[in-house]
Backbone as JSON, one array per atom type, in Angstrom:
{
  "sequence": "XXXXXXXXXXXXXXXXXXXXXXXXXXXXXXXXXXXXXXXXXXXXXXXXXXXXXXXXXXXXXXXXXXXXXXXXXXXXXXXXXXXXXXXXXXXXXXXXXXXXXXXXXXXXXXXXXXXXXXXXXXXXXXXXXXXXXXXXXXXXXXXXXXX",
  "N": [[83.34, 94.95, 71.61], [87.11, 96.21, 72.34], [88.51, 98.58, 73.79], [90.95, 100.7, 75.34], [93.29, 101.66, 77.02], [94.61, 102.39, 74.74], [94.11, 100.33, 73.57], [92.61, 98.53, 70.84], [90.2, 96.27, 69.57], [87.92, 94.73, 67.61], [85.78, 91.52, 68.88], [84.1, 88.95, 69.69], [80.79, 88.83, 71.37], [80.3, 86.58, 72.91], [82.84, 86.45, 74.38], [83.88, 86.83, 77.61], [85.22, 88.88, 79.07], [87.99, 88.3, 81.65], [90.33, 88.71, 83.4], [92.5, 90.94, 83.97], [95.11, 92.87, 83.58], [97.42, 95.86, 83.93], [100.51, 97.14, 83.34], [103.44, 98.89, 83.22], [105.36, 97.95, 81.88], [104.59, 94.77, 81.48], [101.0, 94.26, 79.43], [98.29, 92.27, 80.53], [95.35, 90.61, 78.79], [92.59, 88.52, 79.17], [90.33, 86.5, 77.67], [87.38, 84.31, 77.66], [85.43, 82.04, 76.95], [82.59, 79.41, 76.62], [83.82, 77.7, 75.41], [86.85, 77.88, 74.57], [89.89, 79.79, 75.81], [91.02, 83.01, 75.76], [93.83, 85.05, 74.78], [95.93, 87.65, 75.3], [99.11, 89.44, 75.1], [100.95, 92.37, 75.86], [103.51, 93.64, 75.19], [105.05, 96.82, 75.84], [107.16, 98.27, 75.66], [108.11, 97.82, 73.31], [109.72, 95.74, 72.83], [109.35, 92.76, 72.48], [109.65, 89.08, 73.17], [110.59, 86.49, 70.28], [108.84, 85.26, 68.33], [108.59, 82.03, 68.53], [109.57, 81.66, 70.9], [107.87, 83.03, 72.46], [105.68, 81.15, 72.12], [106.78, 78.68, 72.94], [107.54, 79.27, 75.75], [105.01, 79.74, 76.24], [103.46, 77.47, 76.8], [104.77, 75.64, 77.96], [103.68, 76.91, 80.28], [101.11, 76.63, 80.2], [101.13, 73.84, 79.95], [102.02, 73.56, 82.95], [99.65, 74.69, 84.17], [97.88, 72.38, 84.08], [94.77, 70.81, 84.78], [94.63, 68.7, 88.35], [95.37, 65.38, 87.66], [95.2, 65.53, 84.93], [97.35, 65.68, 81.8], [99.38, 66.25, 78.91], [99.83, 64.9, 76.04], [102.71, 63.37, 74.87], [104.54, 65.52, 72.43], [103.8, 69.12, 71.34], [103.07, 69.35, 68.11], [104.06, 71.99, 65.73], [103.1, 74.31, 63.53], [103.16, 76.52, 60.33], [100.88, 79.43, 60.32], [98.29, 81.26, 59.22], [95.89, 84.19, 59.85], [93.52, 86.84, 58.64], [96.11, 87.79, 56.8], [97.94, 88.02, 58.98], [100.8, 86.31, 59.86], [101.57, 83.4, 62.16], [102.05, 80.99, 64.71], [100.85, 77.66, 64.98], [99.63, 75.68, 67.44], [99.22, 72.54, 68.37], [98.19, 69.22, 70.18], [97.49, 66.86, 72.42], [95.58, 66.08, 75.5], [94.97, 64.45, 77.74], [92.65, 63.79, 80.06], [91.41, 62.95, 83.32], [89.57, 60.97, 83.52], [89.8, 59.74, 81.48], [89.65, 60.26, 78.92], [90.48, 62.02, 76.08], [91.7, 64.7, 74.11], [92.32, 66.98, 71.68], [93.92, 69.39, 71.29], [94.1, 72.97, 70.01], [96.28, 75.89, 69.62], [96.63, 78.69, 68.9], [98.98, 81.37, 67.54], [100.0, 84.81, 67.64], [102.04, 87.52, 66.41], [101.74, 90.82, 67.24], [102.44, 93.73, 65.62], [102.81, 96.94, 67.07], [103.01, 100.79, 67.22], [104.43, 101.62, 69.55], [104.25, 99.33, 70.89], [104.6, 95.36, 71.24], [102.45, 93.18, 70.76], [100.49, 89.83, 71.75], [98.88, 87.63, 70.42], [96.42, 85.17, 71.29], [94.75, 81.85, 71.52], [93.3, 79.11, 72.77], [91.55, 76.05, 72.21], [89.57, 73.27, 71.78], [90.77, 71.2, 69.27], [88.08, 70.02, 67.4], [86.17, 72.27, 67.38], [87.39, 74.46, 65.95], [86.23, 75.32, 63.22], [84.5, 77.16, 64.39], [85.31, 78.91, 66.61], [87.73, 80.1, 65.72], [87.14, 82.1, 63.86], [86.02, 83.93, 65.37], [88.92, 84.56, 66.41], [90.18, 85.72, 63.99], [88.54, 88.12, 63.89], [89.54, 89.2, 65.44], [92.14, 89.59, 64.79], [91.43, 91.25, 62.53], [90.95, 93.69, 63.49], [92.69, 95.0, 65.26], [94.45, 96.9, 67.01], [96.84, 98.6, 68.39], [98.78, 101.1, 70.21]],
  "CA": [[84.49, 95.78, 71.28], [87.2, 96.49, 73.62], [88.94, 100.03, 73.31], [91.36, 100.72, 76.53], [94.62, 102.2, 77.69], [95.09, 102.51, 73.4], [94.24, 99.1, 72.71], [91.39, 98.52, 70.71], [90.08, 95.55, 68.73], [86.22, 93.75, 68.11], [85.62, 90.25, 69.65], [82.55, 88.33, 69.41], [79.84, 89.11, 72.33], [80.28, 85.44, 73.86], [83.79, 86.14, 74.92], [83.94, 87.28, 78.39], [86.68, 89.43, 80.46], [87.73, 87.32, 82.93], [91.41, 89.07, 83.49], [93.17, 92.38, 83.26], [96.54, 93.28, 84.67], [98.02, 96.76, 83.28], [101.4, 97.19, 84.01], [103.99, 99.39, 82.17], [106.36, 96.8, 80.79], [103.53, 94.33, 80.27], [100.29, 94.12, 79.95], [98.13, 91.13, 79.76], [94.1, 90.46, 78.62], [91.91, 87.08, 79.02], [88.61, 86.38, 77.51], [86.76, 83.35, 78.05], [83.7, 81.87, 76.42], [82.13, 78.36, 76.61], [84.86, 76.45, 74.1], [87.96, 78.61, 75.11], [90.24, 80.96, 76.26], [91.75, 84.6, 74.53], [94.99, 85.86, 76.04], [96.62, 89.07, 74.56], [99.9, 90.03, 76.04], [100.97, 93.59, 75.5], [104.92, 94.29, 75.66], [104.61, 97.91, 75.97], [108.61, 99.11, 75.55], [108.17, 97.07, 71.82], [110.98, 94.37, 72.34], [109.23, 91.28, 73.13], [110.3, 87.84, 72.29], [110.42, 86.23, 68.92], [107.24, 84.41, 68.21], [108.68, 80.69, 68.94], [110.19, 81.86, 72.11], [107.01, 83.31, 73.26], [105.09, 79.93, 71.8], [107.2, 77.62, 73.88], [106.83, 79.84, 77.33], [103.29, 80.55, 76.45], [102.98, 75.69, 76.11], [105.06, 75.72, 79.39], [102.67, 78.25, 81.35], [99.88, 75.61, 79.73], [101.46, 72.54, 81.0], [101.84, 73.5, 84.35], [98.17, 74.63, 84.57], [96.58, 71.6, 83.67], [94.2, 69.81, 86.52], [95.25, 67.15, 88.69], [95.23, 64.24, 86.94], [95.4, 65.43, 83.3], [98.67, 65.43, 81.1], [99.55, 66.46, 78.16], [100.62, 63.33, 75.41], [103.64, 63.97, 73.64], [105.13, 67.37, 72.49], [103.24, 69.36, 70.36], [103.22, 70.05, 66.42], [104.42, 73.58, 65.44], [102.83, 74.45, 61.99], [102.56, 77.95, 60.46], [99.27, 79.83, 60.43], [98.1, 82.97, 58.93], [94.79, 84.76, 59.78], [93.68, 87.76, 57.84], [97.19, 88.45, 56.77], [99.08, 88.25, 59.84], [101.49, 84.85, 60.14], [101.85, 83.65, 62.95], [102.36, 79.51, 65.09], [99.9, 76.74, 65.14], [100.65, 74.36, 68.31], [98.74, 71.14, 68.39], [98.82, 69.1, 71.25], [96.6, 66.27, 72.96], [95.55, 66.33, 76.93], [94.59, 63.05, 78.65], [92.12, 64.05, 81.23], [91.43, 61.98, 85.05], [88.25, 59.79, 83.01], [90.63, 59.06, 80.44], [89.51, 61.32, 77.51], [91.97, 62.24, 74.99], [90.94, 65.64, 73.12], [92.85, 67.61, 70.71], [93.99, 71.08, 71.49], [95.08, 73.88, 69.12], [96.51, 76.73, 70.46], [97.42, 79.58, 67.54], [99.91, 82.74, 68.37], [100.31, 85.72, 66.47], [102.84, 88.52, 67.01], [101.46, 91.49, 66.24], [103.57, 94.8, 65.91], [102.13, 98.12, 66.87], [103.41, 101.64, 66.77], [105.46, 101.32, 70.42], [104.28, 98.02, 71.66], [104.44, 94.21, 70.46], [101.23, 92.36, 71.08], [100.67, 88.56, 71.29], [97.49, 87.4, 70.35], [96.46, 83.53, 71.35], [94.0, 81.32, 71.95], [92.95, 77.44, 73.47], [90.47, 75.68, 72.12], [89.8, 72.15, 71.39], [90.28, 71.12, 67.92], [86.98, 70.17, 66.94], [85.73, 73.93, 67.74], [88.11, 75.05, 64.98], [85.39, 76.28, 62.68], [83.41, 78.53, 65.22], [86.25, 79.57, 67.26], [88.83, 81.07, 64.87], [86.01, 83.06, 63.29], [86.3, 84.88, 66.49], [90.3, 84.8, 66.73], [90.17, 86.59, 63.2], [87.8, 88.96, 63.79], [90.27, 90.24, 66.66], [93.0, 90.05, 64.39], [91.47, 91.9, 61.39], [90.67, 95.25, 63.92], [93.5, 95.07, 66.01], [95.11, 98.6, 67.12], [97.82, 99.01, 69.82], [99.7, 102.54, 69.94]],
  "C": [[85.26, 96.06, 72.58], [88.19, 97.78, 72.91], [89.25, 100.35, 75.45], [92.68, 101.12, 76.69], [95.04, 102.0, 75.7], [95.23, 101.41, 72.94], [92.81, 99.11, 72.29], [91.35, 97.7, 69.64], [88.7, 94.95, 69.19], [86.59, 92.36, 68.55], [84.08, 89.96, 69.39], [82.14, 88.62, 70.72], [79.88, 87.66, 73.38], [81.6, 85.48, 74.85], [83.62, 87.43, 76.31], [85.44, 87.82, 78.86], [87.02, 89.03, 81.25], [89.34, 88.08, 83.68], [91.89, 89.97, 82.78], [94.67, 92.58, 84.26], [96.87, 94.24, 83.26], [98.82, 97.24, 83.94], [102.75, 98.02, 83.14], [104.84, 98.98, 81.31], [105.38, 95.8, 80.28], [102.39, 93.92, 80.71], [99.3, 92.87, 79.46], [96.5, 91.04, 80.04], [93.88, 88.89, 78.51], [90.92, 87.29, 78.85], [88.84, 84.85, 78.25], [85.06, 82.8, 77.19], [83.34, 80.27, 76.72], [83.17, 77.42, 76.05], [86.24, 77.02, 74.5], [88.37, 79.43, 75.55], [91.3, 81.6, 75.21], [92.71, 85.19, 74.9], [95.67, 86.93, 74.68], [97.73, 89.92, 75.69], [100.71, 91.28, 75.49], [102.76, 93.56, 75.77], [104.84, 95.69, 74.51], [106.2, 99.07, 75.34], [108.59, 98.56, 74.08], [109.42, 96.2, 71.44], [110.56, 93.21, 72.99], [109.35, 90.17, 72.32], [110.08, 87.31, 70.97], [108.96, 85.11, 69.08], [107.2, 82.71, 69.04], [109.01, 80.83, 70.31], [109.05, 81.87, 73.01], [106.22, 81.58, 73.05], [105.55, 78.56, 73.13], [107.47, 78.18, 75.21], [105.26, 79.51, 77.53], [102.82, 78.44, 76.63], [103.63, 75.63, 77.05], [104.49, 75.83, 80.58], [101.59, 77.24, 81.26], [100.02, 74.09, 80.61], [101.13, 72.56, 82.59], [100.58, 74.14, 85.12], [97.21, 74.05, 84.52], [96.05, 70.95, 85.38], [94.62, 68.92, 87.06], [94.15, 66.56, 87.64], [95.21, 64.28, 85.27], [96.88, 65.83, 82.61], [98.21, 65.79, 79.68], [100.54, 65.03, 77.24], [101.4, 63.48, 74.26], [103.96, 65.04, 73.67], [104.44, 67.47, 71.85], [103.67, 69.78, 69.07], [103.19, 71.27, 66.57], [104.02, 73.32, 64.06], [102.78, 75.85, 62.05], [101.57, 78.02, 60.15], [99.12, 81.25, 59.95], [96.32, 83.03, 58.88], [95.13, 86.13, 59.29], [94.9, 88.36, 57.42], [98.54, 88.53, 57.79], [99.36, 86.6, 60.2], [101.61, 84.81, 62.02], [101.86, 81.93, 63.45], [100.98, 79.16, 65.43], [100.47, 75.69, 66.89], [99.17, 72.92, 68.43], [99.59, 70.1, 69.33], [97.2, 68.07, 72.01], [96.75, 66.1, 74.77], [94.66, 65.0, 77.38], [93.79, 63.72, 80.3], [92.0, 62.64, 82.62], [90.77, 61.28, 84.59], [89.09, 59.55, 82.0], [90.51, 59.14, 79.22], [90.47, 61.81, 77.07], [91.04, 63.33, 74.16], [92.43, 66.16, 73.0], [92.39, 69.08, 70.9], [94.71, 72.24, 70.15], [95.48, 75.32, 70.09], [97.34, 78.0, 69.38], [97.8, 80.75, 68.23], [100.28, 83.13, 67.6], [100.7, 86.73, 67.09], [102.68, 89.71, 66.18], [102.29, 93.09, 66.58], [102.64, 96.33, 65.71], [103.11, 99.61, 67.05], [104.7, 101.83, 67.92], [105.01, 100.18, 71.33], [104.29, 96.71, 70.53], [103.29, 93.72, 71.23], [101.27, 90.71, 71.03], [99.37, 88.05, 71.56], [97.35, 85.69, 69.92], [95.42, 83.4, 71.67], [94.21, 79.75, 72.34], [92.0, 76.81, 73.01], [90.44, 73.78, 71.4], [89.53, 72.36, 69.81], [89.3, 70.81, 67.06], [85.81, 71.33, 67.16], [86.47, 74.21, 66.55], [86.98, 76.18, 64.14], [84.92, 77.6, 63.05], [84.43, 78.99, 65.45], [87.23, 80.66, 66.72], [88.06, 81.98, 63.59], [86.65, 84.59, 64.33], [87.92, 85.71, 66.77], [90.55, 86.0, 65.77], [89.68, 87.46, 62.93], [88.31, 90.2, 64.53], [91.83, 90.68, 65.66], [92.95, 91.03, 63.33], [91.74, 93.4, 61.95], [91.51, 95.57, 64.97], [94.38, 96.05, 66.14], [95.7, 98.67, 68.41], [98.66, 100.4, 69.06], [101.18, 102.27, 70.26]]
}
């Protein structure tokens, strides 16, 4: 569970804290576990970007953090997505690593609206994780509480 500056939502026990920055315009959370990563970005004044806007920053920010030698192949698929109730973008998207592996990424983003902040709740994970992983994603989205 994490419960903090009036954010508070469960998570599964594998996902680690790896990043905190709290800042009054915005603030931003990273898990981490074995299969992916959990980012949750807080805009705190409650006017942050429209979902696709943030989607194609947030696949930008991605690009330009991949390792030497790996690439991204193609643009990615935009589909919609809804966990427990809340809609929100699919991105799909394959990464060519330095040995010359080709895996399949998903990357789902949900904009969630709280009482004076907007939230943006994402993850990374290769697409054959799907099952396990978004267990976890929806477990954050069912108990999800910003003030």
């Amino acid at each position: 569970m994490f419960d903090k500056n009036g954010i508070y939502f469960e998570h599964p026990e594998s996902w680690q804290l790896t990043e905190e920055l709290w800042d009054d315009d915005i603030s931003a959370l990273t898990f981490e576990d074995e299969n992916g990563i959990y980012m949750i970005d807080i805009y705190h004044a409650g006017n942050g970007p429209e979902l696709l806007a943030y989607a194609n920053k947030h696949f930008s920010c991605f690009k330009k953090e991949l390792p030497f030698l790996s690439k991204i192949i193609g643009d990615p698929t935009i589909s919609n997505t809804s966990v427990h109730g809340v809609s929100g973008l699919e991105l799909e998207f394959m990464v060519k690593s330095f040995f010359l592996s080709k895996t399949n990424y998903l990357n789902p983003i949900f904009r969630v609206s709280g009482r004076k902040s907007i939230s943006f709740i994402s993850a990374q994970y290769p697409k054959s994780e799907v099952n396990e992983l978004s267990v976890g994603l929806g477990q954050v989205l069912a108990s999800y509480h910003a003030n």
